[in-house]
C-alpha positions as CSV (number, residue, x, y, z in Angstrom):
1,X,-89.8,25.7,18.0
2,X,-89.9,22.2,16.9
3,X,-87.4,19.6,17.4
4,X,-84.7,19.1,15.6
5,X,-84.7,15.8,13.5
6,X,-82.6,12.7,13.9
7,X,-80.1,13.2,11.2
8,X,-79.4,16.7,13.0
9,X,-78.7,15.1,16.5
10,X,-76.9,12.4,15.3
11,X,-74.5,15.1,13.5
12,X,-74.2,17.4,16.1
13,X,-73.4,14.7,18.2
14,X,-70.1,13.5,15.9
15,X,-68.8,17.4,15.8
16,X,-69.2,17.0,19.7
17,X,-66.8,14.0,20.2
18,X,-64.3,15.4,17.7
19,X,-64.0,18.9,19.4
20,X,-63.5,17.2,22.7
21,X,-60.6,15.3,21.0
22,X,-59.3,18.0,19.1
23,X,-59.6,19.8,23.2
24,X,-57.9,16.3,24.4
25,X,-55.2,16.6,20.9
26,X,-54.2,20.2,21.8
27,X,-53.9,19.6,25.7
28,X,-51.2,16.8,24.8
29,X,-49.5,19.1,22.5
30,X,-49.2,21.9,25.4
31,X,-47.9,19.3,28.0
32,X,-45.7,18.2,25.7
33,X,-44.0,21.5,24.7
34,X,-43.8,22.6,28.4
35,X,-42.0,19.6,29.0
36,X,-39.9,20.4,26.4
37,X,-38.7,23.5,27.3
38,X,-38.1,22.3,31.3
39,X,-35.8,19.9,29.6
40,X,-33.9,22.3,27.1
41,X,-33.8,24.7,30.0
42,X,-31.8,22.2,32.4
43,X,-29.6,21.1,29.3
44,X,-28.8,24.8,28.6
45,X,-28.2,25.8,32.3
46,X,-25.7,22.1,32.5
47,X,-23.9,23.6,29.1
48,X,-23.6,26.8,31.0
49,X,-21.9,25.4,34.1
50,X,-19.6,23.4,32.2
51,X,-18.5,26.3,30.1
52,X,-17.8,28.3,33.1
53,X,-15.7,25.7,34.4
54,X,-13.8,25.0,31.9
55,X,-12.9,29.0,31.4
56,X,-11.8,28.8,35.3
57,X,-9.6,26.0,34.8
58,X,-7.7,27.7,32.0
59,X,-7.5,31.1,34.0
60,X,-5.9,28.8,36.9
61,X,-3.9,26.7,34.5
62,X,-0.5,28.2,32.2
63,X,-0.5,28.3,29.0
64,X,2.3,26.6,29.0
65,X,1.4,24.2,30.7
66,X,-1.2,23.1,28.7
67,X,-2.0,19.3,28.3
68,X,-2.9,19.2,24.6
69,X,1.0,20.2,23.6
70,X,2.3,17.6,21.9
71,X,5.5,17.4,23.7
72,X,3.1,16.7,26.9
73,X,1.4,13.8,25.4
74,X,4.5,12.1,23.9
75,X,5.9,12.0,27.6
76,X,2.6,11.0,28.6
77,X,3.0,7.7,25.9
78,X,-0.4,9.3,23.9
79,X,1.0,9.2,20.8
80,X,-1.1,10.3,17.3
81,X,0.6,8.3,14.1
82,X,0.1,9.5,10.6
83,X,0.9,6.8,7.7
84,X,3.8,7.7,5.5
85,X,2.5,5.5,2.8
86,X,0.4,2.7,1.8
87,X,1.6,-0.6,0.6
88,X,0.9,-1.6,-3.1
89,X,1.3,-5.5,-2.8
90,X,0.7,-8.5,-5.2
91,X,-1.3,-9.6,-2.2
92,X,-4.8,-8.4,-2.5
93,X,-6.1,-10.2,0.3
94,X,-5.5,-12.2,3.4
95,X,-6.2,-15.4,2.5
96,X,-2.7,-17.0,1.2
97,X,-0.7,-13.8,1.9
98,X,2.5,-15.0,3.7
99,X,2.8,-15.0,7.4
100,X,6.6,-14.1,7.4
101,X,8.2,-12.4,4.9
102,X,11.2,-15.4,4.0
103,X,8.2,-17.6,3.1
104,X,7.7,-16.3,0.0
105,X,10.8,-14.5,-1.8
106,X,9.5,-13.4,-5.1
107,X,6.6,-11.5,-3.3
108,X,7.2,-8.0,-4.6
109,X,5.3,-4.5,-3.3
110,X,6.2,-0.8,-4.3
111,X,5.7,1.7,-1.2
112,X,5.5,5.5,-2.2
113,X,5.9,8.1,0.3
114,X,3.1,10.6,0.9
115,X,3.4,14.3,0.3
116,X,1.5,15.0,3.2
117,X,4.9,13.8,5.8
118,X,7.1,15.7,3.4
119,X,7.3,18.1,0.7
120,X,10.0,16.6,-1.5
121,X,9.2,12.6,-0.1
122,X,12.5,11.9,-2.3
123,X,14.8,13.6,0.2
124,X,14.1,11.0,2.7
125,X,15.5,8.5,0.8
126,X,18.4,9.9,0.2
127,X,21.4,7.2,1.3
128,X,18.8,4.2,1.8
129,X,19.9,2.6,-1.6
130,X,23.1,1.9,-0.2
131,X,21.5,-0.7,2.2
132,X,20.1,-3.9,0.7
133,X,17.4,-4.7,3.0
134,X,15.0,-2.6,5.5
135,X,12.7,-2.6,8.1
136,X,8.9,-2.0,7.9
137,X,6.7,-0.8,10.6
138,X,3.0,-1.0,9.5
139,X,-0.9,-1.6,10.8
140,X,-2.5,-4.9,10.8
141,X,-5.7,-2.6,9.4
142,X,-7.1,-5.9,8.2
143,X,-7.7,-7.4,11.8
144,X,-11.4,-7.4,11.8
145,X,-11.3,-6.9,15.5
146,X,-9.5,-4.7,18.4
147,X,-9.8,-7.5,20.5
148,X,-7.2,-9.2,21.8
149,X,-6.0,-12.3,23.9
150,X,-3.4,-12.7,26.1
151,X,-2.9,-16.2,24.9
152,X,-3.1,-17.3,20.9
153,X,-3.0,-20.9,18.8
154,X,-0.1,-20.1,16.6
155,X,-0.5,-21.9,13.1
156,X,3.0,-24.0,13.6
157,X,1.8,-25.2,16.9
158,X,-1.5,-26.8,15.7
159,X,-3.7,-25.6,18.3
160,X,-1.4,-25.0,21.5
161,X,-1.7,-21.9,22.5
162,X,1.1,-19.3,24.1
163,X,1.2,-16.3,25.1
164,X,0.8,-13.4,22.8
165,X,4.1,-11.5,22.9
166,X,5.9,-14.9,22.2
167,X,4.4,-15.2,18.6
168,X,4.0,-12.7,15.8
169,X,-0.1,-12.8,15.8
170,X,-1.4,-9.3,14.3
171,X,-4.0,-9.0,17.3
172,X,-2.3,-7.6,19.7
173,X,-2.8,-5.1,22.4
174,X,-1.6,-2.6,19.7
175,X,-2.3,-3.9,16.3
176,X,1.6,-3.1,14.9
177,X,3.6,-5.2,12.3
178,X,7.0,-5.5,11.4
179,X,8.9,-6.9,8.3
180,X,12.5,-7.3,7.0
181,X,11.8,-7.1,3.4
182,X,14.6,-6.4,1.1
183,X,15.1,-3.3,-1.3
184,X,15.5,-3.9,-4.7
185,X,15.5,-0.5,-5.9
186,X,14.6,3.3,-5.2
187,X,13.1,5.3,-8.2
188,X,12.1,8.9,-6.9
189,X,9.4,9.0,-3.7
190,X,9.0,5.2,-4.6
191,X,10.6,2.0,-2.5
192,X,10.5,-1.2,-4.6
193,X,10.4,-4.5,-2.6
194,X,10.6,-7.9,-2.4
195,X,10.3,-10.9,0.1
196,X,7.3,-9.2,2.2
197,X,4.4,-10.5,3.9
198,X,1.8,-7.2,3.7
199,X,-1.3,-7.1,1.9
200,X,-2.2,-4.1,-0.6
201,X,-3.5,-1.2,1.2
202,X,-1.5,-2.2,4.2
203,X,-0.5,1.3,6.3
204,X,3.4,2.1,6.7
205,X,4.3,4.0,9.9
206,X,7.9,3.8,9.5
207,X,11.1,2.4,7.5
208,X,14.6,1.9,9.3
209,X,17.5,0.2,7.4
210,X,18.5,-3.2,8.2
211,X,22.3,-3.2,9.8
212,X,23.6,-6.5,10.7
213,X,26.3,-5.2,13.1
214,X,23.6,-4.1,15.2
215,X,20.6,-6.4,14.4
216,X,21.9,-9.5,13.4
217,X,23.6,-11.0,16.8
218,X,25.0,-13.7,15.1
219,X,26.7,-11.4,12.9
220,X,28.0,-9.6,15.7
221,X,29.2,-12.3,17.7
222,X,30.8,-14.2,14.4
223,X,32.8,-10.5,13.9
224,X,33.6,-10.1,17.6
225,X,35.7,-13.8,17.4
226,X,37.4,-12.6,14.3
227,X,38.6,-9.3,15.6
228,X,40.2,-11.9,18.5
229,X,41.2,-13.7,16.1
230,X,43.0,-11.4,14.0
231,X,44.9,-10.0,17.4
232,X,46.1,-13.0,18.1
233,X,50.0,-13.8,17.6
234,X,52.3,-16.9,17.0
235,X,55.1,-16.9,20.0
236,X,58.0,-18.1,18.6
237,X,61.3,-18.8,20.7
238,X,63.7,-16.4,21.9
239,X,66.6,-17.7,19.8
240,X,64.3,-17.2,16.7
241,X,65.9,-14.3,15.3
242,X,61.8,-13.2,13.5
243,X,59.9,-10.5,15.4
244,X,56.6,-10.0,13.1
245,X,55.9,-11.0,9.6
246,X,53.3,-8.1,7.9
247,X,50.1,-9.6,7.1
248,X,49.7,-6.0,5.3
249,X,52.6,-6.5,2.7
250,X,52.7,-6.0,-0.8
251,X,54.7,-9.3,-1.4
252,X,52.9,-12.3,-2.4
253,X,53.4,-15.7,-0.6
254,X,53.6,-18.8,-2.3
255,X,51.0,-21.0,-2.8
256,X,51.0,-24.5,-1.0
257,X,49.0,-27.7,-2.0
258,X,47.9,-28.0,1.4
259,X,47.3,-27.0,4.5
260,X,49.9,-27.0,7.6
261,X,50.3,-27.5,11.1
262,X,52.3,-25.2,13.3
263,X,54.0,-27.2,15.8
264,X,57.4,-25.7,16.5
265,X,59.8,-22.7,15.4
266,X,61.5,-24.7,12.5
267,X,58.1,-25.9,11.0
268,X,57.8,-21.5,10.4
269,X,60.7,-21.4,9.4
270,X,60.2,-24.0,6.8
271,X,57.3,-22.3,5.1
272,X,58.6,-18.8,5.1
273,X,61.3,-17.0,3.1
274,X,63.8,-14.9,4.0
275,X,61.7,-11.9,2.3
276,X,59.0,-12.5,4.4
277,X,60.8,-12.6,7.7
278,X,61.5,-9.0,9.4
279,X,64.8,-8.7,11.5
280,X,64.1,-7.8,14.9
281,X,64.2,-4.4,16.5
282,X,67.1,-4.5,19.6
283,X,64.8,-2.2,21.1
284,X,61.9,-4.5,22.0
285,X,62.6,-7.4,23.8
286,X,60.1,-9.8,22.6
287,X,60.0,-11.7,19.8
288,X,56.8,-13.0,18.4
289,X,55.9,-14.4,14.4
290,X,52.8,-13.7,12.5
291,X,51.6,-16.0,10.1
292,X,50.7,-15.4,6.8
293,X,47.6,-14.9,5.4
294,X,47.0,-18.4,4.1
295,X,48.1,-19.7,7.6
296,X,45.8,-17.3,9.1
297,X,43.1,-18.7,7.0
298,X,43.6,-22.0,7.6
299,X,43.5,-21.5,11.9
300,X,40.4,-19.4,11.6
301,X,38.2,-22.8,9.8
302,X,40.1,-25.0,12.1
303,X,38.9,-22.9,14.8
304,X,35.4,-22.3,13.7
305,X,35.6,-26.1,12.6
306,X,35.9,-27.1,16.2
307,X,33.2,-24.4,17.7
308,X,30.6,-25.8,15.4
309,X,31.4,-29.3,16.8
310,X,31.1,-28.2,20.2
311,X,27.6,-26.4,19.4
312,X,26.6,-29.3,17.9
313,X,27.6,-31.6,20.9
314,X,26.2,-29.2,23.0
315,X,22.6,-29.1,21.0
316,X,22.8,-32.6,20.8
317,X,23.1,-32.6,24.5
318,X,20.3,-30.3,25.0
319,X,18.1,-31.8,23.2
320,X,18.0,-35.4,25.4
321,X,18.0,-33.3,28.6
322,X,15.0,-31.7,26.9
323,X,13.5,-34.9,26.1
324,X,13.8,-36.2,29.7
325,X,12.0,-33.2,31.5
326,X,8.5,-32.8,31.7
327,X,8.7,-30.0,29.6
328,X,7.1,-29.5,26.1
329,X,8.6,-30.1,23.3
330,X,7.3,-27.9,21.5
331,X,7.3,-24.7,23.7
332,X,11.3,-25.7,24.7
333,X,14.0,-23.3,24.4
334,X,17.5,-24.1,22.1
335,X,20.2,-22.6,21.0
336,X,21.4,-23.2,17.5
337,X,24.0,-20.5,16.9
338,X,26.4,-18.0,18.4
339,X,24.3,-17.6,22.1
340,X,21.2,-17.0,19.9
341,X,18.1,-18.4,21.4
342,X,14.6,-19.7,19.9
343,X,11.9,-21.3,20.9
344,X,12.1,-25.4,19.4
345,X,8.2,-24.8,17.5
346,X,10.0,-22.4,15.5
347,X,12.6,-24.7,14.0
348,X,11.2,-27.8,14.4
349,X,7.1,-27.0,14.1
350,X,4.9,-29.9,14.3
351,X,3.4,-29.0,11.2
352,X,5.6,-29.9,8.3
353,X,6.1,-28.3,4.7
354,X,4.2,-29.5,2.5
355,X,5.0,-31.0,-1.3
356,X,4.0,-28.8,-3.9
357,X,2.5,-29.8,-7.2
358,X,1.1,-28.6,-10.6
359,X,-1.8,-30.3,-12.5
360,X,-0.5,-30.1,-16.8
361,X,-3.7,-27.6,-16.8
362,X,-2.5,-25.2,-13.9
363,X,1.1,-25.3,-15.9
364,X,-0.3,-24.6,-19.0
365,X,-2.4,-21.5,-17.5
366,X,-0.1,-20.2,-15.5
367,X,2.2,-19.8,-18.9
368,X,-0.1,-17.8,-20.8
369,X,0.7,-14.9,-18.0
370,X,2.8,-12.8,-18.9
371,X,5.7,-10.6,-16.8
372,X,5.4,-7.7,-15.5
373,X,7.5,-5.2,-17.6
374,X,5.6,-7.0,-21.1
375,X,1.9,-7.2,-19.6
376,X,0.8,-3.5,-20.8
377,X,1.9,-4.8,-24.1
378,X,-0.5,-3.6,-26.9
379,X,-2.3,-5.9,-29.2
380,X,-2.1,-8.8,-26.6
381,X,-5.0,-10.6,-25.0
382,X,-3.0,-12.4,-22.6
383,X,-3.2,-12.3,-18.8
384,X,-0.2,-10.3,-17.3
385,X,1.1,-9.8,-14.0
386,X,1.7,-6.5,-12.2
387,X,4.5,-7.4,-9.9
388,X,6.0,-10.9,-10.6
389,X,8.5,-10.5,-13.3
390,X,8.1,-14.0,-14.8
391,X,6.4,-16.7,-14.8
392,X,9.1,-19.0,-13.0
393,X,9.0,-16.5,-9.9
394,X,5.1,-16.9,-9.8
395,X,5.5,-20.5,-9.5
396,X,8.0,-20.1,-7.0
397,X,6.3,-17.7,-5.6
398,X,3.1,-20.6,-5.5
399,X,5.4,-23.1,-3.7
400,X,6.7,-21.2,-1.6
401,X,3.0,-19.9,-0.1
402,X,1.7,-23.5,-0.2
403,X,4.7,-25.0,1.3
404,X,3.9,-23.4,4.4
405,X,0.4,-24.2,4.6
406,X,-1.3,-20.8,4.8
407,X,-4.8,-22.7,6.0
408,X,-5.6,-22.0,9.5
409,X,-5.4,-24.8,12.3
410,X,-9.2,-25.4,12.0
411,X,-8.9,-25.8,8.3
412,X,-6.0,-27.9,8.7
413,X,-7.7,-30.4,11.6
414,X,-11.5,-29.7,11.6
415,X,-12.8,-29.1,7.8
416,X,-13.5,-31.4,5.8
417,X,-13.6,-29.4,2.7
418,X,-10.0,-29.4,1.2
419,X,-10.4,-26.6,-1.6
420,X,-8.2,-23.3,-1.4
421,X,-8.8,-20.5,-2.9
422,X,-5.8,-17.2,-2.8
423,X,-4.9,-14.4,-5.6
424,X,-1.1,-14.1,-6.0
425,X,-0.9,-11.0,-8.1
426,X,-3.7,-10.8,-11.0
427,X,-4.0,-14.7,-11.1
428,X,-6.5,-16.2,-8.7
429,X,-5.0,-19.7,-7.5
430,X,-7.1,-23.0,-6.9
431,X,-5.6,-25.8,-5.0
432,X,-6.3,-28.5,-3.0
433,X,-4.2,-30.1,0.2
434,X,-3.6,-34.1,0.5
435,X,-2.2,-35.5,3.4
436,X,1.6,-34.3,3.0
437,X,1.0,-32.0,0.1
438,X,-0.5,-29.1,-2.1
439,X,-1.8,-29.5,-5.6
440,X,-2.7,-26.2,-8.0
441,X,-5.3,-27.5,-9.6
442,X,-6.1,-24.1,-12.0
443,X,-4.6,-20.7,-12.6
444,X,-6.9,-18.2,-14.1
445,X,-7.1,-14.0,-14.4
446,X,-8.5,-12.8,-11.8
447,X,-11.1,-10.7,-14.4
448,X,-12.0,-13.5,-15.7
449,X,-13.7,-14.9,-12.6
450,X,-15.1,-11.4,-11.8
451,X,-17.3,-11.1,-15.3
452,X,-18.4,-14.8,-14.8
């Protein structure tokens, strides 16, 4: 037999090496899929003992008792909140929107409630248009961040910080808002309002209406000391033959040029007429007078007259105790009206509005908008807005967001660039800040800087 030739060996010798790697290849392969099946093995028999826990555990537990209920986790505090509606704003984004809702009163938004909380959204409104304003619990869903700190730099303090629950910061622990904003209108399923502070798309848990009995204590209080008021009797002397003159009559009084003191029983009698005075019962033995209503009038101004003196003495007071303690400034506490208390940084911030101006160009753009109910006007290429009714509100509207200073503290202290940039409705805004005050510089569509 002869030998085979070189160009034989040398290819029998490549098919050798790649059959031992294909031998190498398919041993891998096998290891692998034992492996494989070890592990789905122990992931199936971990499934299995799970399952047969959990089917004990409901065999031991009620039905009744049953965790998921949703009566258990509202006592519990887990709570699951579905949005009624969804803000449409003439704030499209954060940048310039308002921080509270006072700062900028022609700021308009429509809410509409959602079908999916109520069939006929409409009958939930029913009676709200007899209040003027309301309250608006919403998301902050524009945070950026679930993080919070128990410590934040409000704007109006310039960089001091404080602690979380004593400002209005939107990161908090839970990221929820709230808003006085008042209500102009109610057409249908749909709320229309004005002097808010939300952006569009901004999520509405719920609305409550704003009752200043209850929620205004100033009101309260200020009612409370006119009911006292209004119990409150003239004594006059026994001999005074006058028990009560009615402060309900029909009969008119007479007018007087000016006001009068009340210092004795002949300075009544001088004032009233014999009309006006009621003979006295024999069967009650005291004898008190009334005074009219314009006498009535008069002690109630005299009297609130002389409270808001003594407030005033007494802030006045405060304020250079205040100044003498160690304490801040700033973070001190004062009480301006009827036992109503506020931090000083509220009232008195360190940062100061600002002066508001309009360059002739940024006048004469800002004219060519036009209002709300003519924008969808046909035949007109002119800009229009979709919530501000007129162009005097959107300047207002302008001062009033600019005023405040909506740049942050390190815009404010830190950069030196002093351009701002915010869309108010469908115009985009371009200002700049000087040292004590804001200058529009242009007003343009806010398509018109999209398509360049």
């Amino acid at each position: 037999m002869n030998p085979p030739c070189d160009c034989c060996s040398d290819h029998v010798q490549k098919l050798n090496q790649q059959v031992s790697v294909m031998r190498k290849e398919i041993k891998n392969l096998r290891q692998m899929l034992d492996s494989s099946t070890r592990g789905f093995r122990k992931h199936l028999s971990s499934v299995q003992t799970a399952v047969s826990r959990m089917s004990s555990c409901e065999e031991e537990k009620p039905a009744a008792a049953s965790p998921a209920s949703p009566q258990t986790s509202l006592e519990q505090g887990i709570i699951q909140t579905t949005p009624i509606g969804f803000i449409s704003s003439c704030f499209a984004m954060k940048n310039g929107t308002p921080r509270q809702p006072t700062v900028c009163g022609p700021s308009r938004a429509e809410l509409r409630i959602q079908q999916n909380v109520f069939n006929n959204p409409q009958h939930a409104l029913v009676g709200l248009q007899q209040f003027s304003h309301v309250w608006i619990i919403f998301l902050f869903h524009r945070n950026g961040h679930l993080s919070c700190k128990a410590k934040v730099k409000p704007p109006r303090l310039n960089g001091q910080r404080v602690g979380v629950y004593s400002t209005r910061s939107p990161h908090r622990p839970n990221a929820l808002g709230l808003t006085l904003a008042k209500l102009d209108k109610i057409e249908g399923d749909t709320l229309y309002l004005s002097d808010i502070d939300m952006i569009a798309g901004t999520p509405v848990l719920d609305i409550k209406p704003y009752i200043p009995d209850y929620d205004c204590p100033d009101v309260r209080i200020r009612r409370e000391s006119q009911q006292i008021d209004s119990d409150q009797t003239i004594a006059a002397p026994a001999d005074l033959n006058v028990e009560k003159i009615p402060l309900n009559s029909d009969d008119e009084y007479e007018e007087m040029d000016a006001p009068f003191n009340v210092t004795s029983a002949e300075d009544v009698e001088a004032h009233l007429t014999k009309d006006q005075i009621c003979e006295a019962d024999s069967s009650q033995p005291s004898h008190q007078v009334c005074a009219p209503k314009l006498l009535q009038n008069v002690l109630e101004e005299a009297e609130a007259f002389v409270t808001h003196s003594d407030i005033c003495q007494a802030s006045c007071e405060s304020k250079k105790q205040n100044s003498a303690t160690s304490k801040p400034a700033a973070l001190s506490t004062e009480r301006p009206y009827f036992g109503v208390e506020a931090a000083r940084w509220i009232r008195e911030p360190p940062v100061a509005n600002l002066d508001v101006r309009f360059t002739p160009q940024a006048e004469s753009q800002l004219a060519e908008f036009l209002p709300a109910h003519l924008s969808g006007a046909s035949g007109s290429d002119r800009p229009g807005f979709q919530f501000l009714r007129s162009t005097d509100e959107a300047a207002a509207a302008i001062r009033g967001i600019l005023s405040a200073d909506p740049r942050s503290v390190y815009r404010r202290t830190r950069c030196k660039d002093r351009l701002f940039f915010f869309t108010l409705d469908s115009a985009d805004v371009t200002c700049w800040f000087g040292e004590d005050f804001a200058e529009v510089l242009q007003v343009r569509p806010v398509q018109s800087r999209m398509k360049s």
